[in-house]
KETIPA-256867 format. One record per residue: residue number from 0; residue in one letter; x, y, z of N, C-alpha, C in turn. Coordinates in pm, 1 decimal. Each point is the difference from the previous one (the first is absolute). Example, Ala and Ser with C-alpha at 12.3 -4.5 7.8 and 13.67 -1.06 7.14 Angstrom:
2
<node 0,'A',<1319.0,-569.0,780.0>,<-89.0,119.0,0.0>,<90.0,120.0,0.0>>,
<node 1,'S',<-35.0,105.0,-72.0>,<82.0,119.0,6.0>,<-77.0,109.0,73.0>>,
This chain:
119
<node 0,'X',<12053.7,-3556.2,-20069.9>,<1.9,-124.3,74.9>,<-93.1,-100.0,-69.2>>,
<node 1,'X',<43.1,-56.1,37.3>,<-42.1,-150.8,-103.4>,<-151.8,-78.4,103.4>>,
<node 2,'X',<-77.7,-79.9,-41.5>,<-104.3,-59.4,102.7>,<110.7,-124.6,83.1>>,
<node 3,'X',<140.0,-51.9,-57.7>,<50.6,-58.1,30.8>,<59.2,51.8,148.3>>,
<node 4,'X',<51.6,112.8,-63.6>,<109.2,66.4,96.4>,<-111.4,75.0,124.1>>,
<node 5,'X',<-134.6,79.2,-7.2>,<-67.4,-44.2,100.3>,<-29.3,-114.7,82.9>>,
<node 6,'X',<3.7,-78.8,-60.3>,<-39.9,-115.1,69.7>,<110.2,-37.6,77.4>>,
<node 7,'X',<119.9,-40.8,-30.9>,<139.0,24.0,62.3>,<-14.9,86.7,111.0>>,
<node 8,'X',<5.3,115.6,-4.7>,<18.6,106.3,124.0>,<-87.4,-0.1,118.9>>,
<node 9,'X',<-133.3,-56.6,-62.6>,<-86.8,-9.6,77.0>,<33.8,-142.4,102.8>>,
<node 10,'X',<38.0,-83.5,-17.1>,<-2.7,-127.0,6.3>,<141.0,16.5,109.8>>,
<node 11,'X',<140.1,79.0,-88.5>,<101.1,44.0,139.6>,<-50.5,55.7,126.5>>,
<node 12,'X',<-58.5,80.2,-35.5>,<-105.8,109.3,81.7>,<-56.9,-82.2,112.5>>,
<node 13,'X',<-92.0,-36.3,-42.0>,<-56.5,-124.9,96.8>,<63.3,-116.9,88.9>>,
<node 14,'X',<131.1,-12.3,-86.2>,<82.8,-128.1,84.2>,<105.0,62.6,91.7>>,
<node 15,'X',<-13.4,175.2,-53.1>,<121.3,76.7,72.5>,<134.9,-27.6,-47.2>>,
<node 16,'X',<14.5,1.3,-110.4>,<127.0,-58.2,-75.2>,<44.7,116.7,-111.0>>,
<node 17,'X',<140.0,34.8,81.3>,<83.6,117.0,-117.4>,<-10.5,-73.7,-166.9>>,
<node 18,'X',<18.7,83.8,-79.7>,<63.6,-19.1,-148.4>,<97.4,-99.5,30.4>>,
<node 19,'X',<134.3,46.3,89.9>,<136.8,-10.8,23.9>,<-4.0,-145.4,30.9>>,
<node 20,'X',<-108.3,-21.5,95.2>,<13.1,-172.7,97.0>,<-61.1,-48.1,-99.5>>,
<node 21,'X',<-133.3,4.5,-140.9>,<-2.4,-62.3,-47.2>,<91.8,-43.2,-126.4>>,
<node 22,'X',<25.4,106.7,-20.3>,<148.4,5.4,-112.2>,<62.9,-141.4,41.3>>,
<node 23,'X',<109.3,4.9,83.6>,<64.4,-52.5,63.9>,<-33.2,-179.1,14.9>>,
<node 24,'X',<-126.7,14.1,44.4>,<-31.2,-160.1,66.3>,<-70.9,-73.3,-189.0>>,
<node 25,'X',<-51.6,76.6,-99.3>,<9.6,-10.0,-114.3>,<128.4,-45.6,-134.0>>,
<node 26,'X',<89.7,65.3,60.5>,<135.0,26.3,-77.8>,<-44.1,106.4,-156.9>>,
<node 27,'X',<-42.0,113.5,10.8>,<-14.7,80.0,-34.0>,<56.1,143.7,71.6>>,
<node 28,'X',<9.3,110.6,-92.1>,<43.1,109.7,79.0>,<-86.1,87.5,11.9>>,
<node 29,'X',<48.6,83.6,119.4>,<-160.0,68.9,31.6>,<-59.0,87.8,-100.5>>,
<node 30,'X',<146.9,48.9,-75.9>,<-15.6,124.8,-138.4>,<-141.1,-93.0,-78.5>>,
<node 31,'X',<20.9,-128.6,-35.3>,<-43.5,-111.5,-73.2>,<-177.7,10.5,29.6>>,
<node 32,'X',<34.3,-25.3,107.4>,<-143.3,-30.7,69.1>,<-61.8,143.4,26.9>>,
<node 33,'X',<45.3,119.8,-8.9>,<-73.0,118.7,54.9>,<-38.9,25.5,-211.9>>,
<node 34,'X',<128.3,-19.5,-75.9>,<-130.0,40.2,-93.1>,<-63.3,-130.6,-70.0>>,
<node 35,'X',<-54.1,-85.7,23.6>,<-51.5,-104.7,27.8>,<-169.9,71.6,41.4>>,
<node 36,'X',<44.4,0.9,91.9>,<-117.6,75.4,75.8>,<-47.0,137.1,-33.6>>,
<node 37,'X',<56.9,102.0,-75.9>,<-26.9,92.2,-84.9>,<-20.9,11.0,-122.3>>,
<node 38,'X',<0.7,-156.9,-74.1>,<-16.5,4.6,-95.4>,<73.4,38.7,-118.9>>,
<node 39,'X',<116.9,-7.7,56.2>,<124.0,43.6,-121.8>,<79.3,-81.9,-34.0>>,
<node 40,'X',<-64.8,-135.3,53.2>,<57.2,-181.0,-76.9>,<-122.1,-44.0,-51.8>>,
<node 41,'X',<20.5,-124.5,-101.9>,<-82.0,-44.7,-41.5>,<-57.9,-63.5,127.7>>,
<node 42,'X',<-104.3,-183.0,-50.3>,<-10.8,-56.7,121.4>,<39.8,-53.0,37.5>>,
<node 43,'X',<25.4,-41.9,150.8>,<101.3,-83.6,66.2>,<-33.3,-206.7,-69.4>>,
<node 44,'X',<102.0,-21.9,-7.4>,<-8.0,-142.4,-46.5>,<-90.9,-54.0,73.3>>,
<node 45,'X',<-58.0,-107.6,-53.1>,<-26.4,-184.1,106.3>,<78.8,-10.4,111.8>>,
<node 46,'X',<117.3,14.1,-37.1>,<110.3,-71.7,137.9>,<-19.0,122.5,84.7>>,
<node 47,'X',<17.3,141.7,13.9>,<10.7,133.2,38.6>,<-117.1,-16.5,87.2>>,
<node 48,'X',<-101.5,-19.9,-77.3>,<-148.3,-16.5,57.7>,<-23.5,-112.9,154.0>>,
<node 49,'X',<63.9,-120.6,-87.1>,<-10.2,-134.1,112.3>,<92.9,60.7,134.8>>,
<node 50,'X',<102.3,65.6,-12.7>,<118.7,29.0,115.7>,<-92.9,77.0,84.9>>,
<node 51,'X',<-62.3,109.0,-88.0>,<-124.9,132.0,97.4>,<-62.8,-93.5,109.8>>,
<node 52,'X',<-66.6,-54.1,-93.5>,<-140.5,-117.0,87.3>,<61.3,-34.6,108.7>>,
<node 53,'X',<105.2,-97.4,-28.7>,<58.0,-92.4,109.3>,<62.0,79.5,102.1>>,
<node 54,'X',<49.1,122.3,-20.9>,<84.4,83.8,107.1>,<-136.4,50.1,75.7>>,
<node 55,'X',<-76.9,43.1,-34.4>,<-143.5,68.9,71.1>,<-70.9,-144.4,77.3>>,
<node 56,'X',<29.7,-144.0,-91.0>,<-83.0,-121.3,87.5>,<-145.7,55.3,-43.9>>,
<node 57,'X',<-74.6,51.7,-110.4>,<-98.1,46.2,-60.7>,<-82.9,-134.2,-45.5>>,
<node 58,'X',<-122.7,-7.8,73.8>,<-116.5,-114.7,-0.9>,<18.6,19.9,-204.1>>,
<node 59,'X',<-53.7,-131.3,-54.4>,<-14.5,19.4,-156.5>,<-87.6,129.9,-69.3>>,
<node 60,'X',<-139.4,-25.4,91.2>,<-90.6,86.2,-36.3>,<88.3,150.2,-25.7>>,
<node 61,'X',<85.3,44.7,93.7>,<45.8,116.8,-13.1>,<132.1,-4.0,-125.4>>,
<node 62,'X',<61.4,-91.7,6.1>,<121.5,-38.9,-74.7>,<-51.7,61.8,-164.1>>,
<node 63,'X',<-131.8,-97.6,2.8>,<-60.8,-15.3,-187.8>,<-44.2,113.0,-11.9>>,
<node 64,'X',<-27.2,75.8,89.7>,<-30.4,183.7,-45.1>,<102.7,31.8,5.3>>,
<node 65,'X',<118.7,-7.4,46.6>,<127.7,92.6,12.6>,<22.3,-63.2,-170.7>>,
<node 66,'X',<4.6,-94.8,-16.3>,<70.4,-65.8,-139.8>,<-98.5,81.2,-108.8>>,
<node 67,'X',<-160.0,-16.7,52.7>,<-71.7,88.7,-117.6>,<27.9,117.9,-40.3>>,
<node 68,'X',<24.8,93.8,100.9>,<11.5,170.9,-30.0>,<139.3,-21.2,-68.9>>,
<node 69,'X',<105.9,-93.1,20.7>,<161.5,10.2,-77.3>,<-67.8,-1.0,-128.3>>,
<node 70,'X',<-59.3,-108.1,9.0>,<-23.1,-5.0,-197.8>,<-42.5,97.4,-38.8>>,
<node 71,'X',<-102.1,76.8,38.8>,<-95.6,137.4,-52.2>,<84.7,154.0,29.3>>,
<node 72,'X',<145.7,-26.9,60.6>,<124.2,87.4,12.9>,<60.5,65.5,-76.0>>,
<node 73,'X',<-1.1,0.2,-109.6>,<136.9,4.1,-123.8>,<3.5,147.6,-5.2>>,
<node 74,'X',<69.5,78.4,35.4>,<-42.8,116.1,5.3>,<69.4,101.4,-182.6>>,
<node 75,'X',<3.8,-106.0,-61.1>,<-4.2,-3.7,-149.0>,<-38.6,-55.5,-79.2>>,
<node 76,'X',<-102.9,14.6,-20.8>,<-108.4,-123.8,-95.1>,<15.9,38.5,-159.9>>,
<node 77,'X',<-5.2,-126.7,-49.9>,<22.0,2.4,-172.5>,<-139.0,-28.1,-26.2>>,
<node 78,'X',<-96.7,64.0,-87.6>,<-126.2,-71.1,-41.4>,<47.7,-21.6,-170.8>>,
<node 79,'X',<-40.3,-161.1,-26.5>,<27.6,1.1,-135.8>,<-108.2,-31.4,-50.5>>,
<node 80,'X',<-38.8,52.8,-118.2>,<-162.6,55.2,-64.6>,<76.2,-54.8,-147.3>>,
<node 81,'X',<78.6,-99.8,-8.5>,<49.6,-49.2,-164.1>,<-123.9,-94.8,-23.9>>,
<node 82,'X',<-44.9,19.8,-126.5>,<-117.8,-78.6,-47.6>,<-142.2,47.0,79.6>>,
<node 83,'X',<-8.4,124.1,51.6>,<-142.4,13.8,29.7>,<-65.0,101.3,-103.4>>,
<node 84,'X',<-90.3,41.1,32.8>,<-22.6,149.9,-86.3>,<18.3,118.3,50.7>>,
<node 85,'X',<51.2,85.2,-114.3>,<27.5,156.4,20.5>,<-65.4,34.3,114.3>>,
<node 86,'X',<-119.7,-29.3,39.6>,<-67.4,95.7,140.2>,<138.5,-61.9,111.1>>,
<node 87,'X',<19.6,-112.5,3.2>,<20.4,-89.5,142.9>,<167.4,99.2,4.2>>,
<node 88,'X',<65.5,-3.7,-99.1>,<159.6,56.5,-43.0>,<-17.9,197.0,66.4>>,
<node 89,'X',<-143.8,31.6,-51.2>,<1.7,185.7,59.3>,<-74.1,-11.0,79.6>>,
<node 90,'X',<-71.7,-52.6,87.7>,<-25.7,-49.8,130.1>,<124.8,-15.5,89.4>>,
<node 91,'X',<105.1,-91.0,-17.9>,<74.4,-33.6,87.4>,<145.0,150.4,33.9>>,
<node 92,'X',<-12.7,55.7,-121.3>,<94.7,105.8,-2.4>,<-78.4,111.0,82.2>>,
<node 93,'X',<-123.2,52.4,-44.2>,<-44.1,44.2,55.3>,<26.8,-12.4,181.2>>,
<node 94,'X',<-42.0,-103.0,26.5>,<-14.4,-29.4,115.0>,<153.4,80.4,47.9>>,
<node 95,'X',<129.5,-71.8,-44.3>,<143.3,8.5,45.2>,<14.3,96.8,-36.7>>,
<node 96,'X',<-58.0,116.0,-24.2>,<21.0,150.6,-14.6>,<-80.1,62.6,93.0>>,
<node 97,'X',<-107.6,-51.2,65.2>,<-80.7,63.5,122.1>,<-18.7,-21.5,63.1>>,
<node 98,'X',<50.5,-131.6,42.8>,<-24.0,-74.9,154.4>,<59.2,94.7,130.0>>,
<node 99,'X',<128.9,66.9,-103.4>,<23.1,92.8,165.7>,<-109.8,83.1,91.7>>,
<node 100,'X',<-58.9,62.5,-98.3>,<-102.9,112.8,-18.6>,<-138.7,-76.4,130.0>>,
<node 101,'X',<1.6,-139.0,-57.4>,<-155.8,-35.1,19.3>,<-36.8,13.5,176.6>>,
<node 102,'X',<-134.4,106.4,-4.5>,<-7.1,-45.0,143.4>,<-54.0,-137.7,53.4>>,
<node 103,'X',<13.2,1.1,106.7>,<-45.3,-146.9,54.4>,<-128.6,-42.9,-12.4>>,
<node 104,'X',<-102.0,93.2,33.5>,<-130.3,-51.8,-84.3>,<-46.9,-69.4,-115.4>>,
<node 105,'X',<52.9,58.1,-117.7>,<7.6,-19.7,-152.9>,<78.4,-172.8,14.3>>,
<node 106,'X',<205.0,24.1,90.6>,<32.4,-167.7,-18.4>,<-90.5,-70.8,80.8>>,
<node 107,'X',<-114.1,56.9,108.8>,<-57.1,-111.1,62.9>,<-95.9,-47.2,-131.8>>,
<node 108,'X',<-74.0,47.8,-44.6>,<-95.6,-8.6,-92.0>,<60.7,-130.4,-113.0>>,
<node 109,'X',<115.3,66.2,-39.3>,<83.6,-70.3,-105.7>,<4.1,-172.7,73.5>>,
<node 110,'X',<43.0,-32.4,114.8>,<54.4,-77.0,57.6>,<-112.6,-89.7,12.1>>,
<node 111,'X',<-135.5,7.8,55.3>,<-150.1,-15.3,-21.1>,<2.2,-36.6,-114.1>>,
<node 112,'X',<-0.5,74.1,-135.8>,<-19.5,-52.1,-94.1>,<71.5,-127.5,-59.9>>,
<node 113,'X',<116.7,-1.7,37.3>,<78.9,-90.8,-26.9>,<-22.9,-127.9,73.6>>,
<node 114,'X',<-29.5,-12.9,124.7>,<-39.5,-95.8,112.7>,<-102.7,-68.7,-63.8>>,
<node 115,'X',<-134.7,96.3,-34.8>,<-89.4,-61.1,-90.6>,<7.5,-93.8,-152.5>>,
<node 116,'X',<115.0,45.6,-60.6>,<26.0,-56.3,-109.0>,<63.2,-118.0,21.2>>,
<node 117,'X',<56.2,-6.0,120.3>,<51.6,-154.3,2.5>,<-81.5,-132.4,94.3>>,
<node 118,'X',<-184.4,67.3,22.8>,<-56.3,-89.6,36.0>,<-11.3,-46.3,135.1>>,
């Protein structure tokens, strides 16, 4: 599951709203929207996104986090390391060979570190 597709379920959850009724009042299908929410689509568009908001009537504050976690969704990420150095290129493979593995401590740590690097 995607932070997207949590956020989704959680958000039906709360409004009391099937897959099916949001499918529907969306113009999406529920197949669509359930792996959507499992993470077995990429991320849902701009327009996909704006239809969510407006069907829920979601204050902005909540809207611009629903739109944030889509972007940070992709539940297939490309890292391209063309023009860096050899570490950054077996770093990144590395990583996409053990991320399954990693426990959550270690990605919290990772995630920290990264938070920090961008200030």
């Amino acid at each position: 599951m995607t932070p997207f597709g949590r956020a989704l379920r959680e958000l039906r959850r709360r409004k009391r709203v099937t897959q099916r009724m949001l499918a529907e009042a969306i113009g999406v299908t529920p197949a669509y929207l359930s792996a959507l929410e499992h993470g077995r689509r990429g991320r849902p568009t701009f327009e996909l996104l704006q239809r969510i908001a407006g069907y829920f009537n979601i204050i902005w504050d909540e809207a611009e986090e629903l739109f944030r976690v889509a972007e940070a969704s992709h539940p297939k990420v490309t890292l391209d390391t063309a023009g860096l150095p050899p570490a950054y290129t077996a770093f990144a493979n590395r990583l996409a060979l053990q991320i399954r593995s990693l426990p959550p401590d270690v990605l919290d740590k990772m995630d920290s570190l990264l938070q920090k690097a961008d200030g």
